[in-house]
LOKEBA-610583 format. One record per residue (C-alpha): x, y, z. Coordinates in steps of 0.1 Angstrom, whole numbers. Example, Ala and Ser with C-alpha at 12.3 -4.5 7.8 and 13.67 -1.06 7.14 Angstrom:
c1:c2:c3
123:-45:78
137:-11:71
//
This chain:
c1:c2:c3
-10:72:67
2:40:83
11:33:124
26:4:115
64:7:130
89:-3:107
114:-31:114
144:-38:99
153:-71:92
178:-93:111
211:-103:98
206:-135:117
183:-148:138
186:-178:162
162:-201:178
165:-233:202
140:-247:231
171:-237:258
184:-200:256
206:-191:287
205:-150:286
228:-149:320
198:-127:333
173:-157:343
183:-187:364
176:-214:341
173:-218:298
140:-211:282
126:-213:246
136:-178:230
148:-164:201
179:-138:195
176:-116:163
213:-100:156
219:-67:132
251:-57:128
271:-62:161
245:-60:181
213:-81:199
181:-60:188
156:-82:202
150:-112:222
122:-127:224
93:-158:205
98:-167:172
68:-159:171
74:-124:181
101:-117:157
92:-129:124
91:-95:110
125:-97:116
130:-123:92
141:-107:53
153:-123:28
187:-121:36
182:-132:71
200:-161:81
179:-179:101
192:-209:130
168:-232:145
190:-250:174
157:-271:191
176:-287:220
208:-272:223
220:-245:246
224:-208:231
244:-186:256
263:-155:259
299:-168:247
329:-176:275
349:-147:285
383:-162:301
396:-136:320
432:-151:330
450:-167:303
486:-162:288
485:-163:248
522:-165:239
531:-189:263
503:-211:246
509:-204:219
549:-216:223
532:-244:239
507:-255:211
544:-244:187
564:-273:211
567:-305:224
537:-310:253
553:-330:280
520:-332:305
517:-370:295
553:-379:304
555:-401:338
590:-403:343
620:-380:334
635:-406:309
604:-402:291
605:-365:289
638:-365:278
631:-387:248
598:-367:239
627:-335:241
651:-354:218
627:-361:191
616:-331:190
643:-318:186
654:-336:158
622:-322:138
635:-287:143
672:-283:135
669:-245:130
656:-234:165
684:-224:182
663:-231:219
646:-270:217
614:-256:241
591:-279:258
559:-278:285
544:-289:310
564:-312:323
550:-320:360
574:-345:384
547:-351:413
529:-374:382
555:-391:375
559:-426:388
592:-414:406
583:-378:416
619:-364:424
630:-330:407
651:-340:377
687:-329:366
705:-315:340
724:-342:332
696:-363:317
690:-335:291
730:-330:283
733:-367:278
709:-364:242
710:-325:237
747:-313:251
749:-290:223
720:-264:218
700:-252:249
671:-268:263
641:-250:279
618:-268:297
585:-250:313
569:-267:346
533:-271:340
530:-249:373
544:-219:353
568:-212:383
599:-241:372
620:-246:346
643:-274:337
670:-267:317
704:-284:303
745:-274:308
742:-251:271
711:-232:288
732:-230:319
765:-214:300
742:-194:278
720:-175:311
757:-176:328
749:-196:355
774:-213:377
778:-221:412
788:-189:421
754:-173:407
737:-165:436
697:-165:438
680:-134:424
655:-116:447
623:-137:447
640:-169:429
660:-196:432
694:-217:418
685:-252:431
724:-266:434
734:-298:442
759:-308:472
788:-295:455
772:-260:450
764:-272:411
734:-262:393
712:-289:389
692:-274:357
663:-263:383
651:-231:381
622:-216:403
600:-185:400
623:-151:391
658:-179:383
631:-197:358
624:-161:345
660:-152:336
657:-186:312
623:-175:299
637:-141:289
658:-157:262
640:-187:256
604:-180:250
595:-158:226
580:-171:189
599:-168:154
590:-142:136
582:-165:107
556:-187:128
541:-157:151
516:-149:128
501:-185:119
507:-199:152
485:-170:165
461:-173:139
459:-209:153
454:-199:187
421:-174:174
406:-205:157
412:-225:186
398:-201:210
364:-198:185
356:-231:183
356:-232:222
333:-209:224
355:-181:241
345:-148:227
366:-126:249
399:-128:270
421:-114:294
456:-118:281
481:-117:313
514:-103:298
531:-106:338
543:-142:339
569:-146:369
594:-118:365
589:-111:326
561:-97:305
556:-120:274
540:-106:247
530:-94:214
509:-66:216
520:-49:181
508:-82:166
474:-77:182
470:-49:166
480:-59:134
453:-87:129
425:-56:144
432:-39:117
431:-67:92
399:-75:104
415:-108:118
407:-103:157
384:-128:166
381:-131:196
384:-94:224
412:-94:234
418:-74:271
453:-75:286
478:-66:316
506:-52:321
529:-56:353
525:-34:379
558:-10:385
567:20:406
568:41:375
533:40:357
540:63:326
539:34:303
503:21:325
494:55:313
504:54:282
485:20:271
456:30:292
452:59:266
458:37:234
447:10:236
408:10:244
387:-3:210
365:-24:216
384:-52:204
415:-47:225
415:-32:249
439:-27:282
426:-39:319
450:-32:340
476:-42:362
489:-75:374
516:-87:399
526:-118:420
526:-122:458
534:-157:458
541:-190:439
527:-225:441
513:-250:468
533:-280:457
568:-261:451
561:-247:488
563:-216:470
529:-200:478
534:-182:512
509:-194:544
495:-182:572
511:-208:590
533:-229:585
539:-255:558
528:-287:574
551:-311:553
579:-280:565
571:-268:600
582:-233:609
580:-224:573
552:-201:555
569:-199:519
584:-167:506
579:-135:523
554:-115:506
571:-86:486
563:-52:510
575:-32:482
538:-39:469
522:-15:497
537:17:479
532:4:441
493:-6:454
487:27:467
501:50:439
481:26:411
452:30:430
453:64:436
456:72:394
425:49:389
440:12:377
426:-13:383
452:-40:398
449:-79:400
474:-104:422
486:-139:417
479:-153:450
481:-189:461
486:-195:496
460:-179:521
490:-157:535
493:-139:499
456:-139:499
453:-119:530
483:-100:525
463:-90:490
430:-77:504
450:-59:538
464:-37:505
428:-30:488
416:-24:522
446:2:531
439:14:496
404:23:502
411:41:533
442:59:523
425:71:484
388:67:492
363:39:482
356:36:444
345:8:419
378:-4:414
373:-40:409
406:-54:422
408:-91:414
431:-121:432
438:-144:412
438:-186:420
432:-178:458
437:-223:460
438:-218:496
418:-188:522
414:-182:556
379:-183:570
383:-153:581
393:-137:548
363:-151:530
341:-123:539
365:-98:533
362:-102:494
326:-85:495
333:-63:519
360:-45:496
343:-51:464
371:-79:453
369:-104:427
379:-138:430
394:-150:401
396:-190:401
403:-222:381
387:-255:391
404:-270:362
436:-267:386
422:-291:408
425:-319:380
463:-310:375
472:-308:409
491:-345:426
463:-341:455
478:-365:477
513:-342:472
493:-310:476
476:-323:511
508:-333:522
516:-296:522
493:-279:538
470:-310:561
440:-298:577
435:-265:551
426:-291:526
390:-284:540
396:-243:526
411:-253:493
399:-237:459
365:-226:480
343:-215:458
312:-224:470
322:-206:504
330:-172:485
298:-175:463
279:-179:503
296:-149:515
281:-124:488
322:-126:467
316:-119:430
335:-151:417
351:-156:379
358:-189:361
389:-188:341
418:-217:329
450:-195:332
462:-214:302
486:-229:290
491:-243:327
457:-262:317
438:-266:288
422:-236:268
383:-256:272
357:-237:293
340:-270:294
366:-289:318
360:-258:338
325:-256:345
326:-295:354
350:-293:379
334:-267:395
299:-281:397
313:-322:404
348:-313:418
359:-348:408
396:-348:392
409:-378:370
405:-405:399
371:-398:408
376:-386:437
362:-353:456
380:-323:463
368:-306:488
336:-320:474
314:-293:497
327:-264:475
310:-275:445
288:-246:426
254:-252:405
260:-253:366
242:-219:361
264:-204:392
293:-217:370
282:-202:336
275:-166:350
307:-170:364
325:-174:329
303:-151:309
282:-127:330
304:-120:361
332:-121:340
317:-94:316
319:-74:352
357:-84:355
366:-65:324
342:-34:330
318:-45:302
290:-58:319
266:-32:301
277:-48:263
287:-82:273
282:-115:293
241:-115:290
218:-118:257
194:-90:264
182:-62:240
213:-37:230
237:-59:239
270:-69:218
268:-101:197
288:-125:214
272:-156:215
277:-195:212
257:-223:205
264:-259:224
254:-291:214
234:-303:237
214:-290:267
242:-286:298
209:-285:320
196:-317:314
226:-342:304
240:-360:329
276:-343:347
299:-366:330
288:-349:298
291:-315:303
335:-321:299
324:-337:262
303:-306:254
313:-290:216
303:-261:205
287:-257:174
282:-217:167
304:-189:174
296:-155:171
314:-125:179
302:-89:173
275:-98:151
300:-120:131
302:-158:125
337:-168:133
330:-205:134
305:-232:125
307:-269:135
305:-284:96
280:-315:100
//
């Protein structure tokens, strides 16, 4: 009788010089053998040649980078997807410009009742005042025009809009928002934080006949980044935007390429956290929790300081919402996990003083409670994030869209505590890479080199002494990131038993110079043991 083991043969098996697993520091020559959805052994070519059948499809990548594929664990989908469905307004540098961009866009689609555009940003423009309602009516006075800040916190919109949303000068501000009126108590078409929200509610939600190819389009686009898994935040402002039912729809076509884990706001009443907590959980989507906002944004002085506003003195922003304490401690207390939108060091503080009352008032557990941007922190507060087991969700890529001589302005001498990555990674804080798009774009790539050069557009630092080492950067987006969704025992790392999620770069990120590593393409995708795109030389 034989002792010879029996091994079955790989469905694929890949090969290249530089294989980042996310366990080791730095690449080495390896080879991954994949059978079914899963990573059965990695090891020498040499080692696993028995794994080779017939039917094996066999990669051979020499020089270029095989690593566990990007997990981006704050994005929006519908709101990119309306974006990538609209007209993009980021390269605009004036207001008569977006206007025009608006108008002939609108003339390509006579059938949408609301003419939607994004990312429109004033503090690039080459005159960066707020702009007016007016401008819009004077092309567009007869269908309502929608117009998302590329903060995700404004809107612009025309007189229809106005008349529609039944706003006049004697709307008052909703809680947490704001009307901006003119002198004579008229709105202007400006719109911030939960005001913008009452727009978005009618405005942004995608035709039923374009949902599904538009989404299909945003799958493709996500695979040929790379990005094998995603946090889908449904909170945006004071709406949830989303399309969950559609989700499930392409699972069960088999259509789901990329995991999909998502958020839901967090309320006073959690029956319906329950209730998606319980259906949602394949291993394709999948729910994560809980997300709110404590603040807004730097450059709106909307994000709320410790002290004040420098450009504003005596102001701090917006009071943090207290009701908060009570929703924190009940969601906690069930077991969700809960993740916060905070800017300004204020909210930051103001978020771990609530994980920290949490722990003492339920007990300490894994719970994994995430802030999200954290663009400015205390010094003090740094620490804090590993002493109560918080994540610091971050996006360098923010850097790049910010006006940095604008965002300074605000907040002086904290420029030296802004978007401190290097400072949290110090203090023992598990950090995540993410892009929160649409507010920037869906490439992990722009990502990783801002973190590791912090240079934006004019080559110039930011905070230059907060850069991060490229393989800090990737375990950030794929290992620690795995962590962020719960999965780090099927995701984020190749290793033996571990899902199939994997991507192949074309070149060696470790050995090209910085400037490259924005350029980087991807040339494999795979995602539970599937193929879901190949760069066609």
């Amino acid at each position: 009788m034989s002792s010879l083991k029996h091994v079955e043969h790989a469905d694929i098996l890949i090969s290249s010089n530089v294989v980042f697993t996310g366990v080791d520091h730095s690449p080495k020559p390896a080879s991954i053998a994949i059978q079914g959805n899963k990573i059965v052994a990695v090891g020498h070519e040499d080692e696993l040649k028995e794994r080779i059948g017939p039917h094996t499809q066999v990669y051979r990548y020499q020089d270029k980078l095989v690593m566990p594929g990007f997990n981006d664990l704050h994005l929006h989908v519908v709101p990119g997807c309306l974006m990538e469905d609209h007209v993009n307004l980021l390269g605009a540098r004036s207001e008569q410009e977006v206007v025009d961009l608006v108008s002939e866009f609108a003339k390509t689609r006579p059938d949408d009742f609301w003419v939607q555009g994004y990312m429109w940003y004033h503090t690039k423009w080459d005159d960066p005042k707020l702009p007016h309602r007016a401008s819009l009516d004077a092309v567009i006075p007869d269908r309502p025009v929608f117009l998302f800040h590329a903060s995700g916190h404004t809107v612009w919109v025309n007189s229809k809009a106005l008349e529609i949303l039944g706003i006049d000068k004697n709307t008052p501000n909703p809680p947490h928002g704001e009307i901006m009126k003119d002198e004579f108590d008229e709105p202007t078409g400006i719109l911030y934080e939960a005001a913008a929200s009452l727009a978005a509610k009618h405005a942004m939600n995608l035709a039923e006949n374009r949902k599904r190819p538009v989404f299909g389009r945003f799958l493709s686009q996500a695979a040929e980044l790379g990005i094998t898994s995603l946090t889908d935040i449904f909170k945006v402002t004071d709406l949830e935007i989303s399309e969950i039912e559609l989700y499930e729809e392409f699972e069960k076509q088999g259509k789901l390429t990329s995991r999909i884990h998502f958020l839901i706001g967090l309320e006073a009443d959690l029956e319906r956290a329950r209730h998606y907590r319980d259906k949602y959980q394949s291993g394709m989507l999948r729910f994560s929790g809980l997300k709110e906002f404590l603040d807004g944004v730097v450059t709106t002085h909307t994000a709320n300081l410790v002290e004040p506003y420098t450009d504003i003195p005596e102001y701090c922003g917006p009071q943090v919402p207290e009701k908060m304490r009570e929703y924190v401690l009940a969601a906690d207390q069930e077991g969700f996990r809960i993740r916060f939108h905070a800017v300004g060091d204020g909210a930051v503080r103001y978020a771990l003083d609530l994980f920290e009352e949490a722990q003492q008032s339920n007990g300490s557990r894994d719970a994994r409670h995430t802030i999200e941007h954290i663009e400015v922190v205390h010094p003090e507060d740094i620490p804090r994030f590993k002493e109560l087991g918080v994540i610091a969700s971050m996006q360098p890529e923010h850097m790049e869209l910010i006006n940095k001589k604008h965002y300074f302005s605000c907040i002086g001498e904290r420029e030296q505590h802004t978007f401190a990555i290097r400072s949290l990674l110090d203090a023992g804080a598990k950090v995540v890479l993410n892009t929160d798009y649409p507010v920037v774009s869906l490439n992990p790539f722009l990502e990783i080199y801002r973190a590791t050069t912090r240079i934006t557009g004019e080559g110039e630092l930011f905070n230059g002494g907060e850069a991060i080492t490229l393989t800090e950067a990737l375990k950030a987006y794929t290992t620690t990131a795995a962590y962020g969704t719960f999965r780090e025992d099927e995701l984020g790392t190749l290793e033996e038993g571990m899902l199939a999620d994997l991507i192949v770069v074309d070149c060696d990120l470790f050995q090209v110079p910085a400037e490259r590593i924005k350029d980087a393409k991807v040339e494999l995708t795979i995602v539970d043991g599937k193929i879901i795109f190949e760069k066609l030389t």
